[in-house]
Backbone as a printed PyTorch tensor [residue, N CA C, xyz], in Angstrom:
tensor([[[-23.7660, -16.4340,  27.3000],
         [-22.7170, -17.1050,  26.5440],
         [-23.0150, -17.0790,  25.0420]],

        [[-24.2040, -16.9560,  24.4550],
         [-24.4900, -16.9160,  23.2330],
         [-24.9120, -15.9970,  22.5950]],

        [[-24.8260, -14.7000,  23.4580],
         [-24.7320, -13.2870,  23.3160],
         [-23.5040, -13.2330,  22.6710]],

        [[-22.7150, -13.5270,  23.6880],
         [-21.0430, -13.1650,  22.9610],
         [-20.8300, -13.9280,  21.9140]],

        [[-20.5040, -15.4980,  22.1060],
         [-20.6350, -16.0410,  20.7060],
         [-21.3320, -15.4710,  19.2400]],

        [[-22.5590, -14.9210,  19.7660],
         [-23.1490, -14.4020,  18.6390],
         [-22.4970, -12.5750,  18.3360]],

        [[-21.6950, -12.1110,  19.2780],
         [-21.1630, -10.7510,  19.3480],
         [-19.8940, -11.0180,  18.2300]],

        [[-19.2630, -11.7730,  18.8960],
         [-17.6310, -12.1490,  18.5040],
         [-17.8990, -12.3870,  16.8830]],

        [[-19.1310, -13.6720,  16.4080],
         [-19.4860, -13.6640,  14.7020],
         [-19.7830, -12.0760,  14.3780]],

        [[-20.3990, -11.3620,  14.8640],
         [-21.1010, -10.2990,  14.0270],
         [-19.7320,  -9.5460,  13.8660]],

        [[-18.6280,  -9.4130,  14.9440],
         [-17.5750,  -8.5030,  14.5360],
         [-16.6580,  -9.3810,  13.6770]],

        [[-16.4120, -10.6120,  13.6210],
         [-15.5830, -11.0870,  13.0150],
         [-16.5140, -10.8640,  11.0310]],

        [[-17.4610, -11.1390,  10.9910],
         [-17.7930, -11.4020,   9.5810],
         [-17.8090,  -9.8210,   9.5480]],

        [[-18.3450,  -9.0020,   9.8900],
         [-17.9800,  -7.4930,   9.0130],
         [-16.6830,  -7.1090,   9.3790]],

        [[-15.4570,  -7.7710,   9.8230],
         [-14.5120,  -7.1740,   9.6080],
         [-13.6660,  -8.0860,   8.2510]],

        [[-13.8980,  -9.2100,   7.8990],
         [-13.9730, -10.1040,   6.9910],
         [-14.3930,  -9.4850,   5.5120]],

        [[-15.2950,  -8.5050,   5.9220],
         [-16.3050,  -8.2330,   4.8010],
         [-15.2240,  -6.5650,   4.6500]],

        [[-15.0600,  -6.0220,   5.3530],
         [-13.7560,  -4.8410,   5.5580],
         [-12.8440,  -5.0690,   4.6760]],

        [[-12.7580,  -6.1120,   4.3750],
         [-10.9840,  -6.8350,   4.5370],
         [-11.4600,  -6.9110,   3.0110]],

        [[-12.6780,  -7.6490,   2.7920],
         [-13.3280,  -7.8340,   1.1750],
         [-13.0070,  -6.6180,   0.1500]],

        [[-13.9630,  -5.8130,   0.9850],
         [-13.9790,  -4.3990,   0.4110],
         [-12.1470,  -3.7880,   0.0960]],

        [[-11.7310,  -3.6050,   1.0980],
         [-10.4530,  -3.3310,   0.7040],
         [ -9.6810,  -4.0180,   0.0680]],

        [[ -9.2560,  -5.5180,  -0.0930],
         [ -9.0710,  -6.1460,  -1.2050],
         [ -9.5280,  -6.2980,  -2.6720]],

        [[-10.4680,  -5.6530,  -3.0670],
         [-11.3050,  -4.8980,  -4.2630],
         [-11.2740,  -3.6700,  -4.7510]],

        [[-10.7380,  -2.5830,  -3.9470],
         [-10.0980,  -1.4310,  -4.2690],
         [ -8.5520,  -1.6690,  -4.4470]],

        [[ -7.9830,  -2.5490,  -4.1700],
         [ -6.3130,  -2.6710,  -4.5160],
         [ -6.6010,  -3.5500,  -5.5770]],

        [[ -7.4780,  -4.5690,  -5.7430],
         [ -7.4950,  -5.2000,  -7.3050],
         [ -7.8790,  -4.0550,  -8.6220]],

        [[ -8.3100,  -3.6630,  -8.0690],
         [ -9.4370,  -2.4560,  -9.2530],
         [ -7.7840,  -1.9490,  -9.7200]],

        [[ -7.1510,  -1.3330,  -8.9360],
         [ -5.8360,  -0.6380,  -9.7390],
         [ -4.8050,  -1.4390, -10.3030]],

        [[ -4.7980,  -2.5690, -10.0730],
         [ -3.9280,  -3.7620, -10.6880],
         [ -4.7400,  -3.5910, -12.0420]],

        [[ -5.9200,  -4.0250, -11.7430],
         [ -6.9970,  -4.0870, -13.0180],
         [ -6.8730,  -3.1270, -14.1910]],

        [[ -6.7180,  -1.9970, -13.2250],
         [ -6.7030,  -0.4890, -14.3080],
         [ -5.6040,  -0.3180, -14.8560]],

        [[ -4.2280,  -0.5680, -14.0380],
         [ -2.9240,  -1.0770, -14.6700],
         [ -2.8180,  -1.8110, -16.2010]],

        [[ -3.6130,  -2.9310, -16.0000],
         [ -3.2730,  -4.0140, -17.0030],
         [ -4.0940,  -3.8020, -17.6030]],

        [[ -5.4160,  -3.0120, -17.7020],
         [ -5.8800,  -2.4120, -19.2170],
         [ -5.1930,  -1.4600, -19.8450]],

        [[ -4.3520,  -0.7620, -19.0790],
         [ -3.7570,   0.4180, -19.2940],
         [ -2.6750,  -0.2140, -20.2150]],

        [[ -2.0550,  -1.0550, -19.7200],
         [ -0.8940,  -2.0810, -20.3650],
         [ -1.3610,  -2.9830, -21.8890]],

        [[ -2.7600,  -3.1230, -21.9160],
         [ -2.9940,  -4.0550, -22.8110],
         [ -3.5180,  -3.2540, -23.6130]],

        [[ -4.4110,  -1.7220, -23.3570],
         [ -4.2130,  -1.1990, -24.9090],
         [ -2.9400,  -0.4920, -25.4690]],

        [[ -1.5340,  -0.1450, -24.6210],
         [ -0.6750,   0.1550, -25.2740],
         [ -0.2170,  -0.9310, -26.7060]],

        [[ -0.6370,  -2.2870, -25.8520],
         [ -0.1510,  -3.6230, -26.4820],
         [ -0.7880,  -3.7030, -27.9350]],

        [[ -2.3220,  -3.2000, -27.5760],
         [ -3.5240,  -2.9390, -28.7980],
         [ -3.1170,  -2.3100, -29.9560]],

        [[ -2.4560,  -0.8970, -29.0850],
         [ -2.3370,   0.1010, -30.0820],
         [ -0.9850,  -0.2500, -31.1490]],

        [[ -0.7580,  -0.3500, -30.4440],
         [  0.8470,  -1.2230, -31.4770],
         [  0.7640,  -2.5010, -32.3900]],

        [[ -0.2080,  -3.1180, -31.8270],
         [ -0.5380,  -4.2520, -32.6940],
         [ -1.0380,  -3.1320, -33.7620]],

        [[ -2.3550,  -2.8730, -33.6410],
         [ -2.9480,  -1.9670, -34.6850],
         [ -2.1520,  -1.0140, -35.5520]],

        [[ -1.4610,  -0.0780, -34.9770],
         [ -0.6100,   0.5200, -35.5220],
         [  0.5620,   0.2910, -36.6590]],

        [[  1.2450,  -0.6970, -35.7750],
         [  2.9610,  -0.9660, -35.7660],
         [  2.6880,  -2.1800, -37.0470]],

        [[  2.2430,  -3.3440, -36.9820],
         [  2.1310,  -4.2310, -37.3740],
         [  0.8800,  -4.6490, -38.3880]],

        [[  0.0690,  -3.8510, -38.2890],
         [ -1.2750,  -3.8420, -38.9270],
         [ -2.2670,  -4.7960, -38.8630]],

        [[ -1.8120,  -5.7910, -37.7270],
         [ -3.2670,  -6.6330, -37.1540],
         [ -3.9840,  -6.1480, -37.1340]],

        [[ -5.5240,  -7.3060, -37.9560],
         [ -6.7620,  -6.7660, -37.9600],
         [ -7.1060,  -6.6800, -36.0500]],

        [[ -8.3370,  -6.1600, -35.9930],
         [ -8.4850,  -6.1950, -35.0030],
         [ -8.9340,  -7.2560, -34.2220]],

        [[ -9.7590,  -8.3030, -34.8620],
         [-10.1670,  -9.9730, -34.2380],
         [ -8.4330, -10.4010, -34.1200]],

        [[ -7.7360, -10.5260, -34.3850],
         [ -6.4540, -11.0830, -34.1410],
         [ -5.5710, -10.4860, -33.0710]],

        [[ -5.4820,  -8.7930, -33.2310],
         [ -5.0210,  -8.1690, -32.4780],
         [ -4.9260,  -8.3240, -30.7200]],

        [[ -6.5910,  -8.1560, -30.8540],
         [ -7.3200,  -8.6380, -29.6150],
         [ -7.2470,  -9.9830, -28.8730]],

        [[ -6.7620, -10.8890, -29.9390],
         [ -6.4150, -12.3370, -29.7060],
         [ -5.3600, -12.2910, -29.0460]],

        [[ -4.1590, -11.7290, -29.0430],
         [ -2.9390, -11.0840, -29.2050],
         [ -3.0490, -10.8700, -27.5380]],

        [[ -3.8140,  -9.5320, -27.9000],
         [ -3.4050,  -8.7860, -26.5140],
         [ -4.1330, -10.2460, -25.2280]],

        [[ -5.3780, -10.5890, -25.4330],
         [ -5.4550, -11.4810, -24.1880],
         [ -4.1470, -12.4250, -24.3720]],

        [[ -3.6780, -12.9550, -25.2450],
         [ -2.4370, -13.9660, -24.4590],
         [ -1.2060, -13.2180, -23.8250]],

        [[ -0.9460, -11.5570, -24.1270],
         [ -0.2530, -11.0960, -23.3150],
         [ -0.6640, -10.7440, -21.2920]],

        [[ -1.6760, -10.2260, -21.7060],
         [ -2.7710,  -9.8810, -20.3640],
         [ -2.9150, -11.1000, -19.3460]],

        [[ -3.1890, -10.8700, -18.0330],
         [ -3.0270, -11.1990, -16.9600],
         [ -4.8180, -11.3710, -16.9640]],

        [[ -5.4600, -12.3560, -16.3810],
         [ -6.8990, -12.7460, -15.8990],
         [ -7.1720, -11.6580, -15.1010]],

        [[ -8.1020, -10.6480, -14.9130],
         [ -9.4090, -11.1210, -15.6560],
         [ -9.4070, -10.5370, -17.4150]],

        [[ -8.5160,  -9.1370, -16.9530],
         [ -8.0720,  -8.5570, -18.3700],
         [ -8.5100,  -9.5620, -19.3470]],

        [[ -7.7460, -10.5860, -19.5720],
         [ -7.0810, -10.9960, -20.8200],
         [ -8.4560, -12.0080, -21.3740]],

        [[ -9.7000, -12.4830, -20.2270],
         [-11.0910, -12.9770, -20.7350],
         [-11.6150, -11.5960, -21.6490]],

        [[-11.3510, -10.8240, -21.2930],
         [-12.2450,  -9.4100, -21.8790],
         [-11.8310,  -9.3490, -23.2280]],

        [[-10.7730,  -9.0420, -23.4310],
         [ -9.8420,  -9.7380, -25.0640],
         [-10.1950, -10.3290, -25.2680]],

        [[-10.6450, -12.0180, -25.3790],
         [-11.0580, -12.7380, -25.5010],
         [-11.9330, -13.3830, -26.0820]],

        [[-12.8490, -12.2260, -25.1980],
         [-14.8660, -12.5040, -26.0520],
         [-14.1510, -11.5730, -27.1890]],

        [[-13.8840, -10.6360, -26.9490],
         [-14.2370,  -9.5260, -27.7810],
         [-13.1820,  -9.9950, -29.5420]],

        [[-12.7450, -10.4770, -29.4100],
         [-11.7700, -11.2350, -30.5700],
         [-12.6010, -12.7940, -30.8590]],

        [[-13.5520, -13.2210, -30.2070],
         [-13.9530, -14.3320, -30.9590],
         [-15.5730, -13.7510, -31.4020]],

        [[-16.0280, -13.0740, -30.5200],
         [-17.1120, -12.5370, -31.3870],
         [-17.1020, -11.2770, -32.4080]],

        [[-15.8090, -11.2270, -32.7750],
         [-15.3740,  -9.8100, -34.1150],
         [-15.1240, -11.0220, -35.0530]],

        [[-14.4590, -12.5790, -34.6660],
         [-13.5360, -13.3530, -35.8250],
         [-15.3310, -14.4130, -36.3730]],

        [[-16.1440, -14.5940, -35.0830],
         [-17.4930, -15.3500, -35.5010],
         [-18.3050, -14.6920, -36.0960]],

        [[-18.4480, -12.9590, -36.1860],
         [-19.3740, -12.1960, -36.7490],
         [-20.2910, -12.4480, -35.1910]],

        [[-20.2520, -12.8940, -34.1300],
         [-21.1410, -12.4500, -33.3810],
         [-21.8640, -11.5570, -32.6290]],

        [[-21.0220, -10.1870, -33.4110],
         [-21.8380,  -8.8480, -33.1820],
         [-21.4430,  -8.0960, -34.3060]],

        [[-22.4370,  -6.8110, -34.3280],
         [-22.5450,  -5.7590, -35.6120],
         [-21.8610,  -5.1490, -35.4840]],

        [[-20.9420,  -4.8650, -34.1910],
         [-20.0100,  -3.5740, -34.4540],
         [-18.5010,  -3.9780, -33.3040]],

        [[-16.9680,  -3.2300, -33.2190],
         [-16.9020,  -3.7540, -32.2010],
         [-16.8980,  -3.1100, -30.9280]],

        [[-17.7990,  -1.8800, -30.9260],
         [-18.4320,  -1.7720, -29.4500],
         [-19.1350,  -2.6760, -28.8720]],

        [[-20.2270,  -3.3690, -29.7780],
         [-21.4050,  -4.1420, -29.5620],
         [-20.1990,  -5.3020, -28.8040]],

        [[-19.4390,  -5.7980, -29.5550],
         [-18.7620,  -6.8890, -28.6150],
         [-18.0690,  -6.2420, -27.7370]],

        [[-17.5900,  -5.3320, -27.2840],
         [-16.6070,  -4.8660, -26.1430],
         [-17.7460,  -5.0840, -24.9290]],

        [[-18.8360,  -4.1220, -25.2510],
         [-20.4660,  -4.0210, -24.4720],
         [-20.6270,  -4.9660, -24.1520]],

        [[-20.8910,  -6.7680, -24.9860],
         [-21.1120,  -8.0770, -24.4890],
         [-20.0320,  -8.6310, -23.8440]],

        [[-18.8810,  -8.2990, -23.9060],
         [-17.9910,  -8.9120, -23.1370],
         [-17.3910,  -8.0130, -21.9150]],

        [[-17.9670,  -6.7050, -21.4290],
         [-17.6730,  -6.3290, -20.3120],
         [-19.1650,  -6.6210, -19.5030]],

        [[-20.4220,  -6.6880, -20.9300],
         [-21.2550,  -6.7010, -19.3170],
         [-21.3280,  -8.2910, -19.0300]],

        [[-20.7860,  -9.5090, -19.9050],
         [-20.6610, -10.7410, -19.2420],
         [-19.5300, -10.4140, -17.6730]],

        [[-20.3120, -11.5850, -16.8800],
         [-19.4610, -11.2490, -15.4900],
         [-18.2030, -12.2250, -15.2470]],

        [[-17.0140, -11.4870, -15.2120],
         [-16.1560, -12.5810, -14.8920],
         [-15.4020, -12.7600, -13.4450]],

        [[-15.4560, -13.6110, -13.0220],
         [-14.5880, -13.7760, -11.6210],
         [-13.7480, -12.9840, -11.5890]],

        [[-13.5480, -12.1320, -10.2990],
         [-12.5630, -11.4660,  -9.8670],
         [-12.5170, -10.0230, -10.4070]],

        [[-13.2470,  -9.8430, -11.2340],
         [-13.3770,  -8.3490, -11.9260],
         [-13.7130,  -7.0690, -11.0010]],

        [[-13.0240,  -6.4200, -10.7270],
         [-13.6990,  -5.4280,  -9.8570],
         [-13.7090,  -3.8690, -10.4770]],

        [[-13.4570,  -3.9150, -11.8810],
         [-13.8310,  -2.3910, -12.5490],
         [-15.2890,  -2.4430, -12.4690]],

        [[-15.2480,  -1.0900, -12.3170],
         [-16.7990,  -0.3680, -12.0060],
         [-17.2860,   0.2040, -13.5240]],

        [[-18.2290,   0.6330, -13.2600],
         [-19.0010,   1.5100, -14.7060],
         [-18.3280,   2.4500, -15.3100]],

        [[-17.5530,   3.3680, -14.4740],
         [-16.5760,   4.1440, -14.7150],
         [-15.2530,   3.5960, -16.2610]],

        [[-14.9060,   2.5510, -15.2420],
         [-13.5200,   2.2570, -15.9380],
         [-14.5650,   1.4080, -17.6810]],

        [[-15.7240,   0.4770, -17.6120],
         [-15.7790,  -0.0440, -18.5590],
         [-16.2190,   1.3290, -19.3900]],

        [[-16.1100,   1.9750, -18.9180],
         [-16.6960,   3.4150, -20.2020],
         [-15.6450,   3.5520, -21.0010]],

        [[-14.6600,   3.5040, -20.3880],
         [-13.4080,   4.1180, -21.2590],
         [-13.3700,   3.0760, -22.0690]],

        [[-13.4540,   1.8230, -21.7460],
         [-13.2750,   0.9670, -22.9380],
         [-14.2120,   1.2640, -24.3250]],

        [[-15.7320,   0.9720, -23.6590],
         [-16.4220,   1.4970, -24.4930],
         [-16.5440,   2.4930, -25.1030]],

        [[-16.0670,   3.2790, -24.9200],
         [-15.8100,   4.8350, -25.7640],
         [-14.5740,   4.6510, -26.6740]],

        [[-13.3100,   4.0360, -26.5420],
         [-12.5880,   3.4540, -27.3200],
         [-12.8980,   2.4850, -28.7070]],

        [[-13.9690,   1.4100, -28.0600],
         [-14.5330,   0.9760, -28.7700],
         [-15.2980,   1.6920, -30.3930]],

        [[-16.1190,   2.5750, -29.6030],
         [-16.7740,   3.2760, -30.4400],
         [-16.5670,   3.8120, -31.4640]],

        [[-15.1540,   4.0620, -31.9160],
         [-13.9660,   4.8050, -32.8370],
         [-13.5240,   3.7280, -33.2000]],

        [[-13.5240,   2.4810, -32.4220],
         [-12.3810,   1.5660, -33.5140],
         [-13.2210,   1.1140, -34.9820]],

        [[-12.3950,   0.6350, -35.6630],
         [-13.0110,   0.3060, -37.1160],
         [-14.4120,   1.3340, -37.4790]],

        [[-14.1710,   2.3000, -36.6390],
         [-14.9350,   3.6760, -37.7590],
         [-14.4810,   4.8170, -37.8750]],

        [[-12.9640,   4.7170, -37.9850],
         [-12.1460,   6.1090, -38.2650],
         [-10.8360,   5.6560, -38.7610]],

        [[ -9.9670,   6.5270, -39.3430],
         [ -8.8580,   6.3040, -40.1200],
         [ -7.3210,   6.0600, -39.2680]],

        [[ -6.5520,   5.8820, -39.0900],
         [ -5.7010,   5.4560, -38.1350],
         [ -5.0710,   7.0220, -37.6270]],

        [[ -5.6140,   7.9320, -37.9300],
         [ -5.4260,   8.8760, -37.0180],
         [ -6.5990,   9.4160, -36.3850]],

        [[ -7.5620,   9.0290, -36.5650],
         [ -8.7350,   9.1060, -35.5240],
         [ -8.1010,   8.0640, -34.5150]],

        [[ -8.2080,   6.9290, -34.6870],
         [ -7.9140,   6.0630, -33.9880],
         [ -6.5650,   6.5090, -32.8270]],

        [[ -5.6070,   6.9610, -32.9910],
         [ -4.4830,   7.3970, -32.5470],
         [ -5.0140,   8.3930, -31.7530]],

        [[ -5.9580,   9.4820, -32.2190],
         [ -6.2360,  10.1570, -31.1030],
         [ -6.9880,   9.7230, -29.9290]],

        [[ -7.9890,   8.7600, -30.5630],
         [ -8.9580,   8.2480, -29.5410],
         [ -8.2530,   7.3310, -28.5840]],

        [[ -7.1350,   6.5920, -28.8800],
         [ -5.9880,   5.7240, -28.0230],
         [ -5.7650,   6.5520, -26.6660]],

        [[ -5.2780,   7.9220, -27.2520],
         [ -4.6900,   8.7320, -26.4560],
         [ -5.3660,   9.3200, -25.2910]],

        [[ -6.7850,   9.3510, -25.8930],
         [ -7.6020,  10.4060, -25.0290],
         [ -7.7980,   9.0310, -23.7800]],

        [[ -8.1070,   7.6520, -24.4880],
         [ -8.6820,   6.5840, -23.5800],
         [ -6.9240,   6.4220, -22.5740]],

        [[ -5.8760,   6.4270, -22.9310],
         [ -4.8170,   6.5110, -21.9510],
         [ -4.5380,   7.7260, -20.8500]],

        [[ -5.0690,   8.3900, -21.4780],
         [ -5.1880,   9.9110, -20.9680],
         [ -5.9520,   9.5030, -19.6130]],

        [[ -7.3970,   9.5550, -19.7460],
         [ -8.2820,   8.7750, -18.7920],
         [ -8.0240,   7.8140, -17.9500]],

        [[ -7.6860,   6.9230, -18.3890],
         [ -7.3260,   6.0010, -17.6640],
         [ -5.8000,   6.4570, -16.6110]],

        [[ -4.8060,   7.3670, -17.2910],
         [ -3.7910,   7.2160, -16.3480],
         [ -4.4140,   8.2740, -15.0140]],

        [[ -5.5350,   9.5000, -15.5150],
         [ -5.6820,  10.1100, -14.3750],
         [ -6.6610,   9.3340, -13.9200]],

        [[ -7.3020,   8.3610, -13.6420],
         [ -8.2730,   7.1930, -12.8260],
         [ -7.3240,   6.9840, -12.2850]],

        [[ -5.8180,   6.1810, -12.6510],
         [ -4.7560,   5.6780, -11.6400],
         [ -4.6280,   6.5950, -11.0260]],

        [[ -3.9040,   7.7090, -11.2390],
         [ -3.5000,   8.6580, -10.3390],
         [ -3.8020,   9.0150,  -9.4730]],

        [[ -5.3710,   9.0510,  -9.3190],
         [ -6.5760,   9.2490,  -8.4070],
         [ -6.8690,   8.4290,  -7.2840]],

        [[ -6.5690,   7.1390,  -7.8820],
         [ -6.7660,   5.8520,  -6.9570],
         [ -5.6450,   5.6060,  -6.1730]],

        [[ -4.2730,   5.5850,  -6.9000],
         [ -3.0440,   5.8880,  -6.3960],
         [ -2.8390,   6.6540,  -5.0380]],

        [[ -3.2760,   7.6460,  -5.0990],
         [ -3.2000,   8.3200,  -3.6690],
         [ -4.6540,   7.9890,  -2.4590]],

        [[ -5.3550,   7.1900,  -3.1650],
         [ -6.4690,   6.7700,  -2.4110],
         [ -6.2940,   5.9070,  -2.0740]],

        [[ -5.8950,   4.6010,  -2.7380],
         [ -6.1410,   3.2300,  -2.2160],
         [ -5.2860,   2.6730,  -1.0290]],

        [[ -4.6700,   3.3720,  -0.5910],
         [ -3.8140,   2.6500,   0.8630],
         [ -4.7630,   3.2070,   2.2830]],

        [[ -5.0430,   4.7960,   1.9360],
         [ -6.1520,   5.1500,   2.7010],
         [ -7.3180,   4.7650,   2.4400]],

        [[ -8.0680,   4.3130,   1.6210],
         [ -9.2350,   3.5480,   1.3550],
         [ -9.6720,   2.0510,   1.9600]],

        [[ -8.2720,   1.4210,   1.9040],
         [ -7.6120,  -0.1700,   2.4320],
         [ -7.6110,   0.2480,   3.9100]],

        [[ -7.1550,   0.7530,   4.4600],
         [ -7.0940,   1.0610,   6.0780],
         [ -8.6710,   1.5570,   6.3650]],

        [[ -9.0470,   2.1680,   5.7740],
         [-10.6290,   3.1190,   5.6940],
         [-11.7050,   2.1130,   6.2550]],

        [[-11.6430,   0.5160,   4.9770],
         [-12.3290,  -0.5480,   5.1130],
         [-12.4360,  -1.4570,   6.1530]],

        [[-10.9740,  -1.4280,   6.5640],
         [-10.6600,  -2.5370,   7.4180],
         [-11.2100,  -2.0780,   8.3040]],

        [[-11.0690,  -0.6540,   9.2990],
         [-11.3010,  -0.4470,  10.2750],
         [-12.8630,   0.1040,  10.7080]],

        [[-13.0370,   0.2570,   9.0810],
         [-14.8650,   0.5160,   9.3120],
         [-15.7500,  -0.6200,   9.4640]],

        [[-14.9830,  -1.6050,   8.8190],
         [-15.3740,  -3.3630,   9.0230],
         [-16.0170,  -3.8290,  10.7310]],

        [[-14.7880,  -3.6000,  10.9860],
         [-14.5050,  -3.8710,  12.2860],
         [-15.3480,  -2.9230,  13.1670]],

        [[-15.1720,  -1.8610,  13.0900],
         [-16.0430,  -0.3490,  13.9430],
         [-17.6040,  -1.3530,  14.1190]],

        [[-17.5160,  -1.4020,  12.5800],
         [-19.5230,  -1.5550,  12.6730],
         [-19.7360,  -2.5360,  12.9140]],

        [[-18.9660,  -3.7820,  13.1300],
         [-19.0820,  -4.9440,  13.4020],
         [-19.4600,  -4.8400,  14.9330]],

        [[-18.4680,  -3.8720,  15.6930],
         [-18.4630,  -3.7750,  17.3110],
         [-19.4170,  -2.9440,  17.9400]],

        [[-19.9340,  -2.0780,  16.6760],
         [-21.1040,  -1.0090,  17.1560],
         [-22.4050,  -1.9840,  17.1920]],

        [[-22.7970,  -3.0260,  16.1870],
         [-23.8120,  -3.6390,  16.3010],
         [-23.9390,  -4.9350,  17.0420]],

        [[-22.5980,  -5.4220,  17.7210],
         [-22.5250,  -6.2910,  18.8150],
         [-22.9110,  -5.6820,  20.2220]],

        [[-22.0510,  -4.5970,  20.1570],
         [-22.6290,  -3.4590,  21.6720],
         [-23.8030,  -3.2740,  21.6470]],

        [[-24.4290,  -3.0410,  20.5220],
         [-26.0810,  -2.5890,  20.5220],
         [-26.8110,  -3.9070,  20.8910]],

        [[-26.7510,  -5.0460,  20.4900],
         [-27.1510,  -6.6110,  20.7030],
         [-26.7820,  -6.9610,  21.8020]],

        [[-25.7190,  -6.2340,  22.2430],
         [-25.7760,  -7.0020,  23.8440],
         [-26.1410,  -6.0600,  24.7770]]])
């Protein structure tokens, strides 16, 4: 009786943990969405209107959706406090602080950071190109994930579950 009891937990928590995993690959593209959305928002501030960039950034988190819009956030109060030398250095402190619910990988914070790297050290057509190349990137990451993530979501769930039942069979 406490074979199974203990069978029935082992398949229920790794299919739980399935369910995790695949709920983290469908956030990641929401995620990648709304960076995608918030430097168009960037670039136009910068551009269109000529917000500095501590303000800009202020800007874009009150447009942006959580977790996005914490990442704006740091990065606009430590450009407006002087709490870093450059504003990669703050993009860098405020992607590698951890925030709830974040599920971009190393991948996606590159593009930021490589964006970073060009801002306030090139002329507004450096900048314009470097916008482009970081949208560029980012839309083929969506694209990529786009045709992955429904098969990835089914992938999880049912591998959840598989290994949950393979290591209950083996235990009993």
């Amino acid at each position: 009786m406490i074979k199974i009891f203990g069978a029935v937990l082992i398949v229920l928590a790794s299919t739980l943990l399935g369910f995790i995993f695949a709920e983290n690959a469908r956030k990641r593209l929401v995620q990648l969405r709304e960076i995608q959305s918030a430097l168009i928002q960037l670039q136009s501030e910068i551009f269109f209107t000529r917000t500095t960039l501590p303000d800009a950034c202020d800007s874009v988190a009150g447009k942006s959706k959580y977790p996005i819009n914490v990442i704006f956030e740091r990065v606009s109060k430590q450009l407006k406090n002087n709490g870093s030398n450059s504003v990669y250095d703050a993009f860098l402190s405020a992607l590698s602080e951890e925030v709830e619910g974040n599920c971009l990988i190393k991948e996606d914070k590159e593009i930021l950071l490589d964006l970073a790297k060009a801002l306030g050290e090139s002329d507004l057509d450096g900048h314009k190109k470097v916008f482009s190349l970081s949208e560029h990137n980012l839309k083929t990451i969506i694209q990529t994930l786009e045709g992955n993530v429904d098969k990835n979501v089914k992938m999880y769930r049912y591998l959840g579950f598989s290994l949950g039942a393979a290591v209950a069979i083996i235990l009993i």
